[in-house]
N, C-alpha and C positions, 0 to 999 in steps of 0.2 A: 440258744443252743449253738450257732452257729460262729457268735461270737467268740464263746468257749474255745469250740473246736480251732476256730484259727488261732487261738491266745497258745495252748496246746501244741500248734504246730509251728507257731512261732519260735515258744520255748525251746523244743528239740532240735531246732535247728539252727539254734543260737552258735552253734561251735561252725559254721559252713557262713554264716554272715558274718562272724568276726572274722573269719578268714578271707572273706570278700574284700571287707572290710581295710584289715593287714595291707592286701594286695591293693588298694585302690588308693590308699593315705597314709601307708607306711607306719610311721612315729604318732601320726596325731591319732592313732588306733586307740593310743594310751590317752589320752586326751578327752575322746570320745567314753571310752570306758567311765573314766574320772568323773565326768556330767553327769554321766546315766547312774554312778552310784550318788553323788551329789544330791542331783535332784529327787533319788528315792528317797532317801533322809531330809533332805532339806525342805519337802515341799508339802506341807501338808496335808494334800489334796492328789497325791501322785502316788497313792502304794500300788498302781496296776505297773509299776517298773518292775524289771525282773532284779530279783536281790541274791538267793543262796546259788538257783541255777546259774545265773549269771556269772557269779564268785568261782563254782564247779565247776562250770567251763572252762574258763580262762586259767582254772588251775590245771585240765586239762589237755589244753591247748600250750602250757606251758612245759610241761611233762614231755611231748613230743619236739620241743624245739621250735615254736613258732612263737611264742613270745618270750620276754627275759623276767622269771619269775619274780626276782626282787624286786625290779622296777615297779611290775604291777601291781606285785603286792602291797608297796609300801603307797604307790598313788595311791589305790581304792582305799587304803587306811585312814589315809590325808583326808579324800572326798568323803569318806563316811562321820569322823569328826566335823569336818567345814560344814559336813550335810546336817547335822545335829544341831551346830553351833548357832546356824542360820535359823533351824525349823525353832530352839528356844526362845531365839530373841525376839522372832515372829510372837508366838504365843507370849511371852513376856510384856511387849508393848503395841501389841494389838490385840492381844485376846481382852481386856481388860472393856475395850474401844465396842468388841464386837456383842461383849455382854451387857452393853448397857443397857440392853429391852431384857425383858424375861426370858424370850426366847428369840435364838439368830436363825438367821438361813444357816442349813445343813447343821444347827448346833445348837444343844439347849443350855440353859442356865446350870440349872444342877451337876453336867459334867463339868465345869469348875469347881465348883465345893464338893464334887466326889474325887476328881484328882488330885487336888489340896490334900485332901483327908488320906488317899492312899498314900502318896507320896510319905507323910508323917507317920505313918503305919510305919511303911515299907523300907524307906531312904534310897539311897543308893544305886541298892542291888535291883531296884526297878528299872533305871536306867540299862542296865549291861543285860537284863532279861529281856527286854521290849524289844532288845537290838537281833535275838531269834526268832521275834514273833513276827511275821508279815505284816498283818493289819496292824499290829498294835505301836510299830517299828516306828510307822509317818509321825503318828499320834500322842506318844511319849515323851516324846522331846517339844513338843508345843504346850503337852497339858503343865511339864516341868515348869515353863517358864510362866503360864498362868498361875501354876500354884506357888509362883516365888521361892523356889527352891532356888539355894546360894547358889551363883553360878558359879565358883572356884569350886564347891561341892560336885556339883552339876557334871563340869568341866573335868573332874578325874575321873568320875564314873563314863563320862563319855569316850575318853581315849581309852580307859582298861575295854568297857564293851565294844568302842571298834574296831581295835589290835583283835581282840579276840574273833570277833563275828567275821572278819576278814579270811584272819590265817585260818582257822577252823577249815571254813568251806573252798579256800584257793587249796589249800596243803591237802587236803580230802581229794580234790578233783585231781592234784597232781599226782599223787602216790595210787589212787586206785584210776587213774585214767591209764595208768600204764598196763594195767590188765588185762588181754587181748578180749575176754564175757563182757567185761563192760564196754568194748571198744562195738565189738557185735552189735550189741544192744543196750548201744547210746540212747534211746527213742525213753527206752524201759527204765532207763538211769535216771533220767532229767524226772521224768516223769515221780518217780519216787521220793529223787531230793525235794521237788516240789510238795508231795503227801505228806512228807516228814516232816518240811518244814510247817506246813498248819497244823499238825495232830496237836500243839500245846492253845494252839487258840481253839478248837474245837472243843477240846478237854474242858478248856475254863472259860466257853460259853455254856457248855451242858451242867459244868459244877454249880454256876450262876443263876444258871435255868433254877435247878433245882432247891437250889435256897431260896429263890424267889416263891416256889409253891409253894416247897416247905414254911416260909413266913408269912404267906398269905393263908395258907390252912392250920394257923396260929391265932390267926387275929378271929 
């Protein structure tokens, strides 16, 4: 619980430590940014990085004059493709490495030949959907590259979803950070973009849930 609560306060308070931030290294602010969205996408083992808050904020803080919108924007765009491009090629020649028992540390067999199989469902539009899901975000661009999905395929679906997951939530933080209620009750803001952003992975745990009963109270 307590974990929680600092992760929480960490969050809300993300617009007062980038501004520390600003003031302590100027330029490499952007720099710093660029990593933190980097290695949210890049690493597959890292989704406790902050992503849509993060995005909101700075869109934000961009709103008021303390960063230069374009710049940021276009960095985090840059770092969430490089972050993607890295997390597939990961799973591409290592997931292959990490399956060769039945079952791996933190990982079993069958989610290979279950992302395989969605991915051929799905194509594409998995990739630019995974890019608003938090947990599903790390995760989708490694299961990609296990399931040998082309990467020039790969690779357009990843720049339309990280132009998009970008400007979305920077432009969102820019144009309503200007609103003196969300300025009040920043705390209540972050908090929300956060709730908002899992309501789809909750949704399609509980759908998941459900067809599981439902096919087990078939058999």
């Amino acid at each position: 619980m307590g974990i929680v609560l600092q992760s929480i306060s960490f969050l809300s308070n993300l617009d007062t430590q980038i501004i520390d931030m600003i003031h302590k290294f100027g330029s490499l602010t952007y720099l710093f940014l660029f990593l933190i969205v980097f290695c949210q996408t890049g690493l597959f083992l890292a989704p406790f990085l902050p992503g849509e808050s993060l995005l909101f904020v700075v869109g934000t803080l961009s709103a008021s004059g303390t960063m230069n919108i374009w710049v940021v924007t276009i960095s985090l765009m840059l770092a969430a493709i490089f972050g993607d491009t890295v997390n597939y090629n990961f799973g591409k020649y290592f997931g292959p490495k990490i399956f060769k028992k039945q079952n791996a540390w933190l990982l079993n067999r069958k989610h290979l030949d279950e992302s395989h199989a969605f991915y051929e469902r799905h194509g594409g539009k998995t990739v630019i959907i995974a890019k608003f899901l938090p947990l599903v975000r790390t995760v989708a661009p490694f299961a990609a590259g296990m399931g040998n999905m082309p990467y020039k395929k790969y690779l357009s679906y990843n720049i339309i979803g990280s132009i998009a997951w970008v400007a979305i939530n920077v432009f969102m933080g820019y144009f309503f950070g200007k609103i003196p209620m969300v300025k009040r009750n920043f705390f209540l803001v972050i908090i929300a973009v956060i709730g908002i952003s899992i309501i789809p992975g909750i949704v399609t745990w509980l759908v998941r849930m459900l067809r599981n009963k439902r096919a087990a109270a078939q058999k």
